[in-house]
Every structure is written in C-alpha cells, then in structure tokens.
Backbone as CSV, one residue per row, in Angstrom:
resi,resn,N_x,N_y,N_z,CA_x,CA_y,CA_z,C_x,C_y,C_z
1,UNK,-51.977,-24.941,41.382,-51.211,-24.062,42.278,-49.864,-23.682,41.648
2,UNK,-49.111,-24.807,41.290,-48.126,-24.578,40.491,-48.307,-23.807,39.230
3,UNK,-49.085,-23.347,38.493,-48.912,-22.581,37.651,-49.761,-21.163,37.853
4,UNK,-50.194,-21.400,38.981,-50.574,-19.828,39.310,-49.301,-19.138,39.555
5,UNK,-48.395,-19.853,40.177,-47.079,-19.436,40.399,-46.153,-19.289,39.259
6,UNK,-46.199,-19.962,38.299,-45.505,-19.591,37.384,-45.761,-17.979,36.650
7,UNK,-46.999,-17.474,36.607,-47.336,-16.617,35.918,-47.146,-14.926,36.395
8,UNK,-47.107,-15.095,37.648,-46.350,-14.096,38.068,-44.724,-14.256,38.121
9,UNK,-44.226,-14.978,38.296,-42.723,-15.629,38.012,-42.613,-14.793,36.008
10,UNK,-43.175,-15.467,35.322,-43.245,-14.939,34.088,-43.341,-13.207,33.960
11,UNK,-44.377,-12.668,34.380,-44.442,-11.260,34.450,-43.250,-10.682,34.827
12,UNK,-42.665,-11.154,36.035,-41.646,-10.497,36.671,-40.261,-10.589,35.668
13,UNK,-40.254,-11.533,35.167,-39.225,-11.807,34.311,-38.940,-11.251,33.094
14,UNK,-40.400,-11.073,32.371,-40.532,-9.614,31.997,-40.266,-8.238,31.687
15,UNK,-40.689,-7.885,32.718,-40.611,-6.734,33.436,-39.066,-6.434,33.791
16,UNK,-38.576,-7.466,34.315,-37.007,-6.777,34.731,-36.274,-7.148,32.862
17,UNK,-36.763,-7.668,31.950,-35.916,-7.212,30.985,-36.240,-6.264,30.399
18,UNK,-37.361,-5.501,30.499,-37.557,-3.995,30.205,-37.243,-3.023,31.020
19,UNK,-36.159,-3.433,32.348,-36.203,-2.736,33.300,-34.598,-2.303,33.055
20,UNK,-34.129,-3.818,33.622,-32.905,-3.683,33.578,-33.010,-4.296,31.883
21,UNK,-30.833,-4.025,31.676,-30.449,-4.375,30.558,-28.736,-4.456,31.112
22,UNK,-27.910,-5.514,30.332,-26.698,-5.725,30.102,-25.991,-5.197,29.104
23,UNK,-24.785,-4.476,29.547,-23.884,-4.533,28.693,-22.196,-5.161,28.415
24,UNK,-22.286,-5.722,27.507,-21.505,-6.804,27.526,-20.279,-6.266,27.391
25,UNK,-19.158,-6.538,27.751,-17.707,-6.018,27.163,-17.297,-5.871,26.348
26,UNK,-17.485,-6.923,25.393,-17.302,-6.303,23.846,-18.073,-4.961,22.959
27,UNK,-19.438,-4.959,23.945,-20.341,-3.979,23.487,-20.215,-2.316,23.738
28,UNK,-20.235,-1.550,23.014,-21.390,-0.070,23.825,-22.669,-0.268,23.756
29,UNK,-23.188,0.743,24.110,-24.471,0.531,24.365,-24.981,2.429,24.589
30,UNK,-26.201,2.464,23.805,-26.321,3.864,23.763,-27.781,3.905,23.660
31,UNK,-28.229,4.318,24.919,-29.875,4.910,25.486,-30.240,5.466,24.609
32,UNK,-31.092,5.546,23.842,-31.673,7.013,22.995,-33.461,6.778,23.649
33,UNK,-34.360,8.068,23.338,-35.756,8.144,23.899,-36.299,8.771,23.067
34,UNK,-37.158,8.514,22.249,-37.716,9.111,21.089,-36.473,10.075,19.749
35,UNK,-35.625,9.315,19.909,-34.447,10.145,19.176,-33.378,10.565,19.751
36,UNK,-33.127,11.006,20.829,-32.383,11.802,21.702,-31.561,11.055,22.622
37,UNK,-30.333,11.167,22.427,-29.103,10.082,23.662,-29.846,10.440,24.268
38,UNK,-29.720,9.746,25.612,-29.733,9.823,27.165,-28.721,9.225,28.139
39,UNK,-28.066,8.714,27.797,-27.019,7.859,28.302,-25.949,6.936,27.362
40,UNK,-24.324,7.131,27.292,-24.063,5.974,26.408,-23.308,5.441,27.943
41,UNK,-22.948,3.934,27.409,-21.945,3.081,28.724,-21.353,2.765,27.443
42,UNK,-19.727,2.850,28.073,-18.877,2.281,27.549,-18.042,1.009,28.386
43,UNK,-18.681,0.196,29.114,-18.148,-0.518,30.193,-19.148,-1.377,30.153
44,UNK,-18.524,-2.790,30.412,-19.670,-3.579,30.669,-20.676,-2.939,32.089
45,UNK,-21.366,-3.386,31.990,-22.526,-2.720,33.161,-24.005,-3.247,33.183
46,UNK,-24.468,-3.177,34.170,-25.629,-3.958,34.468,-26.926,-2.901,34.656
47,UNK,-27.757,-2.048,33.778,-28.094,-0.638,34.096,-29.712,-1.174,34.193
48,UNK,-30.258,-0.200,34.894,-31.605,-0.246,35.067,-32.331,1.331,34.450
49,UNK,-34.078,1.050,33.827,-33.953,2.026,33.133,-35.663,2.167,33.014
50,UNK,-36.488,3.256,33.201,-37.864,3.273,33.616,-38.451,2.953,32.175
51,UNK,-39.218,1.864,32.060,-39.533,1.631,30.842,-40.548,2.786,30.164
52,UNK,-40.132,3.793,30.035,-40.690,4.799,29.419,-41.013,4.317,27.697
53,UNK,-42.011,4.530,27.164,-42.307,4.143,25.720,-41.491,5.403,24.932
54,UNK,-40.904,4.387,23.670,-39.889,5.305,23.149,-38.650,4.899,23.210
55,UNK,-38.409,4.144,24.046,-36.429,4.175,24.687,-36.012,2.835,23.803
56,UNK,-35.050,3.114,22.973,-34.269,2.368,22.543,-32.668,1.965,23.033
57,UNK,-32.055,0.750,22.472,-30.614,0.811,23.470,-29.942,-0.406,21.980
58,UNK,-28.952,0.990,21.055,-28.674,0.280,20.251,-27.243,0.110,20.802
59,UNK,-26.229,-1.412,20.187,-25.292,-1.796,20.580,-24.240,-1.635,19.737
60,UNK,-22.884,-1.493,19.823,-21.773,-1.523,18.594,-20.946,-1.751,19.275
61,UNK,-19.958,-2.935,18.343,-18.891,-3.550,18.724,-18.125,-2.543,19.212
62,UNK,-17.457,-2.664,19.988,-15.808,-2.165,20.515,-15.060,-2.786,20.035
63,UNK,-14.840,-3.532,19.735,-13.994,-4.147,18.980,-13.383,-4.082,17.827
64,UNK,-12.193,-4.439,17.045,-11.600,-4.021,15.415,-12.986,-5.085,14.821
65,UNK,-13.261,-3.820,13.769,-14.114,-4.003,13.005,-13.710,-4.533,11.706
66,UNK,-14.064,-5.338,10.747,-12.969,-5.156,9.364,-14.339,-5.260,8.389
67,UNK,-13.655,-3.865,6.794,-14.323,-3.648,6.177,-13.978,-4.674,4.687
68,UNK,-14.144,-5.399,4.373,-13.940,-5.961,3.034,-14.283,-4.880,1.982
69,UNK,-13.571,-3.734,1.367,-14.323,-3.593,0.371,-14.026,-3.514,-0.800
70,UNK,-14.651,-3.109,-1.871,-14.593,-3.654,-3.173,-13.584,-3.420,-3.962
71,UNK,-13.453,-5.042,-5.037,-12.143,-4.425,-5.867,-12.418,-3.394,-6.488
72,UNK,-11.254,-2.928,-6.888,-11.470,-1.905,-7.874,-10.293,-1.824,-8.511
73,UNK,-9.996,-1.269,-9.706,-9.352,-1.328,-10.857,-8.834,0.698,-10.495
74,UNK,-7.209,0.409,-10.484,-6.697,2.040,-10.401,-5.592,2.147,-10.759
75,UNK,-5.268,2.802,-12.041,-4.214,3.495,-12.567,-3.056,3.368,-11.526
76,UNK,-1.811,3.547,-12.176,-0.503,3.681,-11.281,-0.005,4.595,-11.662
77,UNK,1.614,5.070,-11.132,1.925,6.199,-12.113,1.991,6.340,-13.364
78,UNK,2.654,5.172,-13.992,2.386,5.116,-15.044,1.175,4.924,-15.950
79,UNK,0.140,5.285,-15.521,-1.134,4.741,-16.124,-1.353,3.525,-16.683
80,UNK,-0.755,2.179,-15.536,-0.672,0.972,-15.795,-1.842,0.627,-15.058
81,UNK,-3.012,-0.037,-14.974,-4.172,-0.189,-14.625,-3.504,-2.036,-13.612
82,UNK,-4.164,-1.832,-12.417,-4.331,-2.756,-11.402,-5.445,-3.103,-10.220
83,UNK,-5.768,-4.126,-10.181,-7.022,-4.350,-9.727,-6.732,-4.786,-8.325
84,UNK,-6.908,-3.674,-7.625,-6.608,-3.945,-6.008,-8.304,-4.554,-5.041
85,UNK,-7.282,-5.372,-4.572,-7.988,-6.009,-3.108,-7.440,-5.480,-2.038
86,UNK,-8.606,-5.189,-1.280,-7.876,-4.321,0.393,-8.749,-4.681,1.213
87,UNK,-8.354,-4.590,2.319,-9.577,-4.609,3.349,-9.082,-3.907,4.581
88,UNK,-10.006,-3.323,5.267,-9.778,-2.352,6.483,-10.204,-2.606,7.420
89,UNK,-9.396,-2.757,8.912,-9.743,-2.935,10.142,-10.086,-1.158,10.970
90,UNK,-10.944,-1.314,11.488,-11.446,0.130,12.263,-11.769,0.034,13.522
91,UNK,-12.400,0.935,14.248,-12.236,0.806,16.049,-13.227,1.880,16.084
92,UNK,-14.463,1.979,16.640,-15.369,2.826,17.520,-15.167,3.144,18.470
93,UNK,-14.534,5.078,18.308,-14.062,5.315,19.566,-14.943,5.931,20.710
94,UNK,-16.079,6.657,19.800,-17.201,7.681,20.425,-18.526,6.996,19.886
95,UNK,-19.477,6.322,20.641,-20.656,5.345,19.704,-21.479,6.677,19.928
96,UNK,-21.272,7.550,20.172,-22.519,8.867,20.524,-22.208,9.374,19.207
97,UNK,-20.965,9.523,18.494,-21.081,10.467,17.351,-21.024,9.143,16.245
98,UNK,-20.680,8.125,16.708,-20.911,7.264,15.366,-22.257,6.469,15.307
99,UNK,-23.582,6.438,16.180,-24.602,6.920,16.287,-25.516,8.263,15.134
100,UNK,-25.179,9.300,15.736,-25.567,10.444,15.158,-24.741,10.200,13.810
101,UNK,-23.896,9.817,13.314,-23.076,9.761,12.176,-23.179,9.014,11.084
102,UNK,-23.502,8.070,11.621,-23.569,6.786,10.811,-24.911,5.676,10.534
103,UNK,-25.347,5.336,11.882,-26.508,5.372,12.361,-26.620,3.858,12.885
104,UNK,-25.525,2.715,12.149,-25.102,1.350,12.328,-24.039,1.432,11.041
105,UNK,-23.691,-0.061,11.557,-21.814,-0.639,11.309,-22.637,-0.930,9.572
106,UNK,-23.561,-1.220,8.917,-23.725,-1.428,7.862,-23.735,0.001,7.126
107,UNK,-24.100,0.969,7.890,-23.754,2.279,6.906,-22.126,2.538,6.869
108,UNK,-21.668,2.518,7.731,-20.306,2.569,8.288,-19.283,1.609,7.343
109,UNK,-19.748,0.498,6.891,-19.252,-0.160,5.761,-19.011,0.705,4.904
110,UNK,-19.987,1.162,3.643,-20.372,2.029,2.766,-19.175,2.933,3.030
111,UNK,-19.490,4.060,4.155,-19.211,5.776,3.758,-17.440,4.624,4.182
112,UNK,-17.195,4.397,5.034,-15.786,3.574,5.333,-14.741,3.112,4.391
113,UNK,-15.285,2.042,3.848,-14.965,1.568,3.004,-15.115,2.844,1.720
114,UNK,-15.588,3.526,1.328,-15.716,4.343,0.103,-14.763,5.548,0.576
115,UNK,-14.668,5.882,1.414,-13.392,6.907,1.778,-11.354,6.236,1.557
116,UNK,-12.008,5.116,1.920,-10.581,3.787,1.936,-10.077,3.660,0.659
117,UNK,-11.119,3.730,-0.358,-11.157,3.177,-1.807,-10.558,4.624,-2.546
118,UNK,-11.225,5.817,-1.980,-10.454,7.241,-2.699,-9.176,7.020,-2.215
119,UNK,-8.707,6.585,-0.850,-7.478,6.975,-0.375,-6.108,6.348,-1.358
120,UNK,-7.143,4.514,-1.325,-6.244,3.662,-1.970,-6.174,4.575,-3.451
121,UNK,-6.768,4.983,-3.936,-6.630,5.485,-5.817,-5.747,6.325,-5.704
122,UNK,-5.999,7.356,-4.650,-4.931,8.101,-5.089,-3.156,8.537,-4.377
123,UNK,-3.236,7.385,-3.347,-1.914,7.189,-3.246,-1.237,5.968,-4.680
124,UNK,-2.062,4.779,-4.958,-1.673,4.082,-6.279,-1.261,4.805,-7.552
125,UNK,-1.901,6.083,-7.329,-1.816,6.722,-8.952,-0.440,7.549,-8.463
126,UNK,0.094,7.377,-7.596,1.288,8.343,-7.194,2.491,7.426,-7.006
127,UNK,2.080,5.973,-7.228,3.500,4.873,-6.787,3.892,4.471,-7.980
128,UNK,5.218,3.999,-7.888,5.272,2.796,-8.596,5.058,1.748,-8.970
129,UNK,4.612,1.013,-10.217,4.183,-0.294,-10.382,4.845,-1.142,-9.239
130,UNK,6.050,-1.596,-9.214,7.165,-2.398,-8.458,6.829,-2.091,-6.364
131,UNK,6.338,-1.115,-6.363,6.238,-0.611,-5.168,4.349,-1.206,-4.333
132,UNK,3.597,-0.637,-5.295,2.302,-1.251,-5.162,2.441,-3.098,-5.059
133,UNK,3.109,-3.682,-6.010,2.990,-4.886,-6.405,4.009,-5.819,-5.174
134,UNK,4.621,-4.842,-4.646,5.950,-5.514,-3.501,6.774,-6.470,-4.336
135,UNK,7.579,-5.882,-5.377,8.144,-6.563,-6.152,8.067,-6.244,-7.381
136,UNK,8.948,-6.903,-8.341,8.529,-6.776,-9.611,8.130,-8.033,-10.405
137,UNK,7.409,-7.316,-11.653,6.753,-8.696,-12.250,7.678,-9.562,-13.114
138,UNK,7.580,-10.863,-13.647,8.259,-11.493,-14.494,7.137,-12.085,-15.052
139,UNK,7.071,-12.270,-16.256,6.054,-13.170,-17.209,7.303,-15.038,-17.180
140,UNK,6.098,-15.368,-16.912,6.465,-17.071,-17.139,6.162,-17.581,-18.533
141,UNK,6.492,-18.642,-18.850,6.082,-19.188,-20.362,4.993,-19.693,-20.448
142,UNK,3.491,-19.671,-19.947,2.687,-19.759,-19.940,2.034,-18.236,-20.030
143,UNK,2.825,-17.345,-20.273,2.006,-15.760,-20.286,1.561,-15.301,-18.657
144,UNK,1.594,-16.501,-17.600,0.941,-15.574,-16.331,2.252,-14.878,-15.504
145,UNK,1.882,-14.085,-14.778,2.680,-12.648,-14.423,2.936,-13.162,-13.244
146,UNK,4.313,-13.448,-12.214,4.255,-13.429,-11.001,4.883,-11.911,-10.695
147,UNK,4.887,-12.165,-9.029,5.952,-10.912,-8.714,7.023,-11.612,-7.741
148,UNK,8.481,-10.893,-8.488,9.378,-11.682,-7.367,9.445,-10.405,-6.237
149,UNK,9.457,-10.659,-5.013,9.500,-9.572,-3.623,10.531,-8.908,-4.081
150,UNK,10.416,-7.462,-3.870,11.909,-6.797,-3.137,11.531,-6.194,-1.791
151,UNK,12.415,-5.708,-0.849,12.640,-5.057,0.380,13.266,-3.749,0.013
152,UNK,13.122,-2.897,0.466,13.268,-1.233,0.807,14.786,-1.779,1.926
153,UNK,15.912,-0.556,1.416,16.878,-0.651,2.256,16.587,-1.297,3.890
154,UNK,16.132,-1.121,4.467,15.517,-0.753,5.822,14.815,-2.314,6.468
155,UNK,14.902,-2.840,5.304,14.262,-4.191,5.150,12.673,-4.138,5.234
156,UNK,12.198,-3.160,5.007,10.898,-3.177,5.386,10.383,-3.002,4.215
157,UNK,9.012,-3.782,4.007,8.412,-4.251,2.540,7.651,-2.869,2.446
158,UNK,8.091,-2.449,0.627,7.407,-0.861,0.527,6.264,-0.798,0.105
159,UNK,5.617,-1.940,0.279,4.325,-1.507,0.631,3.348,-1.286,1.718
160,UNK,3.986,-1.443,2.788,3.743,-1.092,4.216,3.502,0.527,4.088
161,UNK,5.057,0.951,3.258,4.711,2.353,3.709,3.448,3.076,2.924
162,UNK,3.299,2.149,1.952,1.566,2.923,1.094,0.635,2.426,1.678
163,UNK,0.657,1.846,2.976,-0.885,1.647,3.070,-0.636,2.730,3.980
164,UNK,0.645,3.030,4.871,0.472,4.027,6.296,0.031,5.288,5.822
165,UNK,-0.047,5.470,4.150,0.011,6.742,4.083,-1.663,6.363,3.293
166,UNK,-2.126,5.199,3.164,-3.670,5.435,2.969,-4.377,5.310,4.467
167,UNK,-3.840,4.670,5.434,-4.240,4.747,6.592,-4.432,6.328,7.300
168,UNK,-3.248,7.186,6.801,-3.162,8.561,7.006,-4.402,9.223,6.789
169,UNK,-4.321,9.022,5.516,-4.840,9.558,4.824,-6.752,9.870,4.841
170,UNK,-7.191,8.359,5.284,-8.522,7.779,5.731,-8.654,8.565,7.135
171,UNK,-8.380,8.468,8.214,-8.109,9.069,9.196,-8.654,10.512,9.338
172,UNK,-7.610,11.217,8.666,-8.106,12.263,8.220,-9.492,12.595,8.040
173,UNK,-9.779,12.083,6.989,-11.391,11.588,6.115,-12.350,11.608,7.090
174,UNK,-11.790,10.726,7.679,-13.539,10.045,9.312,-13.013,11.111,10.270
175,UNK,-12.442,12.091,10.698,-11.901,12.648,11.289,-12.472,14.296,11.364
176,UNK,-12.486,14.281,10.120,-12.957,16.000,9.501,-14.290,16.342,9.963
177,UNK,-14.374,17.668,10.110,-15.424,18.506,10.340,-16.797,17.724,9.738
178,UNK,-16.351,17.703,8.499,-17.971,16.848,7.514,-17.891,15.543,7.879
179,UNK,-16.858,14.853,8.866,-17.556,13.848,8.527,-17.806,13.156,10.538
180,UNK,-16.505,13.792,11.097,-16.874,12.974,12.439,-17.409,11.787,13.001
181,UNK,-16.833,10.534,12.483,-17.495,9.438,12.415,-17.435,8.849,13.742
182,UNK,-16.774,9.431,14.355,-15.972,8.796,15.766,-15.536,7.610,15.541
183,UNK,-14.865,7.625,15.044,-14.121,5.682,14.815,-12.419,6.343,14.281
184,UNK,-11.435,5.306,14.321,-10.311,5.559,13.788,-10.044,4.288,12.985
185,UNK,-9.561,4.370,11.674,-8.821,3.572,10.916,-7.483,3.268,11.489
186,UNK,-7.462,1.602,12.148,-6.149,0.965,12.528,-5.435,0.320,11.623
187,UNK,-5.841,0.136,10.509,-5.029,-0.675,9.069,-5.983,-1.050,8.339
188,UNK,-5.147,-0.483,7.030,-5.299,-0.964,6.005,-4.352,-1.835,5.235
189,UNK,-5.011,-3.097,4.298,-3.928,-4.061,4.002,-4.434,-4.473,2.768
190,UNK,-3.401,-4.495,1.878,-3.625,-4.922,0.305,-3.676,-6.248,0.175
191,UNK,-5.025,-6.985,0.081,-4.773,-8.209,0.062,-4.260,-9.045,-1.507
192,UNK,-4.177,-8.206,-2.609,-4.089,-8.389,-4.012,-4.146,-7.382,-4.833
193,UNK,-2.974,-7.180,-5.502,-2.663,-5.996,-6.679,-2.393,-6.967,-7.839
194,UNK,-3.576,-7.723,-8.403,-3.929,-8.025,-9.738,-3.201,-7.454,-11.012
195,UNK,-2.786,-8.374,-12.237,-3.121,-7.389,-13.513,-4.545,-7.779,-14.203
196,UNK,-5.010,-6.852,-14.532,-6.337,-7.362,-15.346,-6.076,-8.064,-16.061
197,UNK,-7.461,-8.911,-16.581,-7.277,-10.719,-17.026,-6.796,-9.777,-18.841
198,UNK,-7.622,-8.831,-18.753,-7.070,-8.187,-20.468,-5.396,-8.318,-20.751
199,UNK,-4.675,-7.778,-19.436,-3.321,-7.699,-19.529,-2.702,-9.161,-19.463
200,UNK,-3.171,-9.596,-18.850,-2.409,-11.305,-18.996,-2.620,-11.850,-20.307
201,UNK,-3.676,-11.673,-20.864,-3.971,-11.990,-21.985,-3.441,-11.637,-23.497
202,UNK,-2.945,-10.047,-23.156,-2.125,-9.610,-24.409,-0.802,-10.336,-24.035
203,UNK,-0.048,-9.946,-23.038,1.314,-11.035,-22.661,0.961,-12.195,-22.930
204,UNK,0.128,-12.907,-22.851,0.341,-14.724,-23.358,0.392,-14.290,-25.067
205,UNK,-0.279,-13.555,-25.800,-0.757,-13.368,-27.185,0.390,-12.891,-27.878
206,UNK,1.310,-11.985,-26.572,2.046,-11.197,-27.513,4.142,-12.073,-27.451
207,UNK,3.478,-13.278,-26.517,4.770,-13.972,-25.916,4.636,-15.390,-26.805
208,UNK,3.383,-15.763,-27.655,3.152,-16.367,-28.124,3.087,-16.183,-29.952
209,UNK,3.387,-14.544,-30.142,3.659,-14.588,-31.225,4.806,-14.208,-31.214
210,UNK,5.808,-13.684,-30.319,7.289,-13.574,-30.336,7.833,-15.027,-30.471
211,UNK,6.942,-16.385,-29.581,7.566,-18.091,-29.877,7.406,-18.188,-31.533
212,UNK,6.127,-18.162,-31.669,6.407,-18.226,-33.305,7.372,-17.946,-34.318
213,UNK,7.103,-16.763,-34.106,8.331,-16.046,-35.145,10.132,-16.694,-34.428
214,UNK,10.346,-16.549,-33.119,11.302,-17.630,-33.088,11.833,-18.437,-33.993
215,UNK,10.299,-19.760,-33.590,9.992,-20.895,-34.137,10.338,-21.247,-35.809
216,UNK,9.954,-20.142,-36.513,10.121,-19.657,-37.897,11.289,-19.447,-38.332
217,UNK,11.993,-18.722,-37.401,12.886,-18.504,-38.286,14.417,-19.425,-37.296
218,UNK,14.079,-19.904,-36.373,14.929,-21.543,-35.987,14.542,-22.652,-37.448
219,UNK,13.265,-22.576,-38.045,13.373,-23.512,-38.868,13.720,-22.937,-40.387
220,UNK,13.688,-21.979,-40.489,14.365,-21.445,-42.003,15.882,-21.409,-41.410
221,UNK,16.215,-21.259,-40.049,18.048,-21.288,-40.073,18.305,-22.938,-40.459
222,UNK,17.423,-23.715,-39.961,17.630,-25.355,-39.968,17.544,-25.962,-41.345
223,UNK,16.324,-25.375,-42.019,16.219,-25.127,-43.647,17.336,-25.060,-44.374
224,UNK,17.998,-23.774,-43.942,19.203,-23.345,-44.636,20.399,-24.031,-44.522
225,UNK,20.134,-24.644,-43.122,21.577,-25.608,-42.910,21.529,-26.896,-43.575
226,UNK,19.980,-27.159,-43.842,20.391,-28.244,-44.808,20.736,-28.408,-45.988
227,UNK,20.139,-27.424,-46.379,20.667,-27.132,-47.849,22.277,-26.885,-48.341
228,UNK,22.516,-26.421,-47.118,24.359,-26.008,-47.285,24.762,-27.585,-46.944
229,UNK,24.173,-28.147,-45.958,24.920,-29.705,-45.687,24.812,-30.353,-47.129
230,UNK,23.850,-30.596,-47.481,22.855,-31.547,-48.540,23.831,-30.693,-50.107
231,UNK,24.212,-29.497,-50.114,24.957,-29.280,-51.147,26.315,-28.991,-51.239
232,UNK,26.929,-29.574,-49.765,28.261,-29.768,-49.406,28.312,-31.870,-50.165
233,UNK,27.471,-32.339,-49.496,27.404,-33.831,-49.835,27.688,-33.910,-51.335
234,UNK,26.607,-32.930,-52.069,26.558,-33.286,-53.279,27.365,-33.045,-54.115
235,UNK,28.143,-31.790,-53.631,29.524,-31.829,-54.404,30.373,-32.624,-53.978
236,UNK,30.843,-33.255,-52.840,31.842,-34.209,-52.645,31.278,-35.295,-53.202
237,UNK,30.358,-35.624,-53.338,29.963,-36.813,-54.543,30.752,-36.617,-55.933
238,UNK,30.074,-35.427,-56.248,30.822,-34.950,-57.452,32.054,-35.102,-57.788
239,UNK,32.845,-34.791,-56.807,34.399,-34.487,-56.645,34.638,-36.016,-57.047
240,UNK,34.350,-37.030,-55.976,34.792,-38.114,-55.844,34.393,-39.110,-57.157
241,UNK,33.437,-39.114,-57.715,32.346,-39.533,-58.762,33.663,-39.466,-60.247
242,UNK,33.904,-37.982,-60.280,34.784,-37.440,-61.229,36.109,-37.715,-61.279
243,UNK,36.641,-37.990,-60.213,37.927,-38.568,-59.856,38.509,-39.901,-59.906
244,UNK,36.951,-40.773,-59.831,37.188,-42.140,-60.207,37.052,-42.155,-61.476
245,UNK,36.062,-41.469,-62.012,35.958,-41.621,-63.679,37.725,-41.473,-64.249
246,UNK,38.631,-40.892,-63.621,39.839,-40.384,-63.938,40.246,-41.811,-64.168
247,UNK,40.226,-42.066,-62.907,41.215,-43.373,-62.874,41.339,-44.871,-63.581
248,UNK,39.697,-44.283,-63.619,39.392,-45.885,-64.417,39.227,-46.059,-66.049
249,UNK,39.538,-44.672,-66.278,39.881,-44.079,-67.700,41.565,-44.434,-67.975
250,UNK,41.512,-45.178,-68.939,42.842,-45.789,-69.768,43.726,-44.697,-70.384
C-alpha cells in the first residue's frame, strides 16, 4: 500500500519540476522554445511553465563576474616590453542580449577578456614605464628589479588612472553596435607589470660585469699601492743601509 503511494507522490514531483521552476537571486533566468526568448525574469521568482517540448531556461549570474585573462607581454612608450597581469570584474545587465550575444559566461570570457587585452596594449604603449609600473624601478645587487611606489600630486596612485581609461575604453567595446554584449565592465586591475625574465637577466649579466671590472681595477689600484709602499720601504732601507755604512767607516 505504501508504495503504491509513493509512485504517484514520485510522478507528481516530477511533473511540477517540469512545470514549475525557481529563480534564485543571484540568478537570471531566460525561457527560450526551440530558439526563441519567451520570457527573461530578472527577480528571484517562482514561475510556472507548460512543459511544451523544446523549452529551455538557461541561467547567468547577476552578479560581478571576474575574467582572469592572459598574460601578455606589451610594449610601453618607450618600446620597453612588460608582461602584464590583469584581471576584470563585469556585470550582466541585459541576459536577453548577452544570450543572443554571447551564448554563456565561457564565451564571454574569450570575446571579454580579448577586448580587455587590446584595451590594456594600447593604453600601455601610450604610458610611461614609471606610470604602468606605479613607481620606478631600482636594480638590487642580486640583478632583480623592484619598484619603489610614487603617488600622482592628488595622492592618487597613477595607475588607477590607466586602468579607468582601459575600463573606458572596454566599455565602449561591449557597448558598440558590433558587439552589444549587454554586460558593463566595472574594473579592471593590474595584478603584475613584470620585466621579462630576458630583462632581469641582461641586468644581473650586465651589473655583474660592471662588479668585475670594478673588482679589477680596485685590485690593479691595490697592486699599484703596493708597489709604491714596497718601493718607498726599499729605498728607506737604502737610505738608512748607506748611512750606517757612513758611520761605521773610519
């Protein structure tokens, strides 16, 4: 008896999750039926929905999204090469056009992140070394490169203002006619402006043959000083040597 009862209990249970569906607060949630929206919720909500064959109900965070993406190696003004780390936080504002746009948050990585990466190149190729790096560099005696901070009059670190203007800049990008992603770029942040391991490497090579030659010629000055000591001695030997011979001469 008891499990005759269960089995309609089961069906029903079923049935109302093909019926109804949740949407969670953190979520959207966007109806499509053989291809075609039919409904997005942007609110949590509790919706019911005729299980017609066909109907899908894909979900995307509302929430800041963040893109890790790849280092990459980019010229400065000076055509000083630096290997930036960044990563980007984003926000889904319309899941209907970032849907039709994108299609999920893993394509959205990609075209995202690869719009972020033009932005970062070519505001870098327009700064200053000292400005990208928030600071300038000093080589240590081991050849590795730190950076000591500086601050912008204003006290505000100048590299804030290059990301606002790759943040600008991205914006734009997901924004445009071609691309309409419905999402907005909320920050971008340099997590590391590297020198390539090549460049550390000529500075240890080239700080290590400036010690040498130092080294060289501290010991030909030390060389030389002995020789002037060692032939200061040897004439006051002389002097003195010759002077007794005087005396002890009848």
């Amino acid at each position: 008896m008891r499990f005759i009862l269960i089995i309609p209990l089961a069906l029903a249970i079923l049935l109302a999750s093909q019926v109804f569906f949740g949407v969670d607060e953190t979520k959207f949630a966007v109806v499509t039926r053989f291809g075609e929206i039919q409904r997005v919720f942007k609110k949590p909500w509790t919706a019911n929905e005729n299980p017609v064959h066909g109907s899908r109900k894909p979900f995307f965070d509302n929430r800041l999204l963040r893109i890790d993406v790849r280092t990459e190696s980019m010229p400065d003004k000076d055509q000083q090469f630096l290997e930036i780390d960044a990563y980007v936080r984003y926000k889904i504002l319309d899941p209907e056009r970032f849907l039709l746009r994108l299609k999920d948050e893993f394509t959205a990585q990609n075209r995202i992140g690869n719009i972020v990466i033009s932005e970062l190149r070519r505001v870098v190729a327009a700064s200053d070394r000292a400005d990208i790096i928030g600071g300038t560099a000093e080589t240590q005696a081991d050849g590795t490169i730190i950076v000591v901070p500086t601050i912008t009059g204003d006290q505000e670190e100048t590299r804030e203002a290059l990301t606002r203007k790759v943040i600008e800049g991205a914006n734009r990008a997901v924004e445009s006619v071609d691309n309409d992603f419905g999402v907005k770029v909320i920050d971008v942040r340099i997590k590391a402006a590297d020198f390539p391991t090549t460049v550390e490497l000529t500075v240890f090579n080239r700080m290590r043959t400036e010690r040498n030659v130092q080294a060289q010629k501290l010991r030909a000055e030390g060389e030389e000083q002995n020789l002037k000591i060692t032939s200061d001695v040897d004439r006051e030997v002389a002097i003195i040597r010759a002077e007794a011979e005087k005396i002890s001469t009848p």
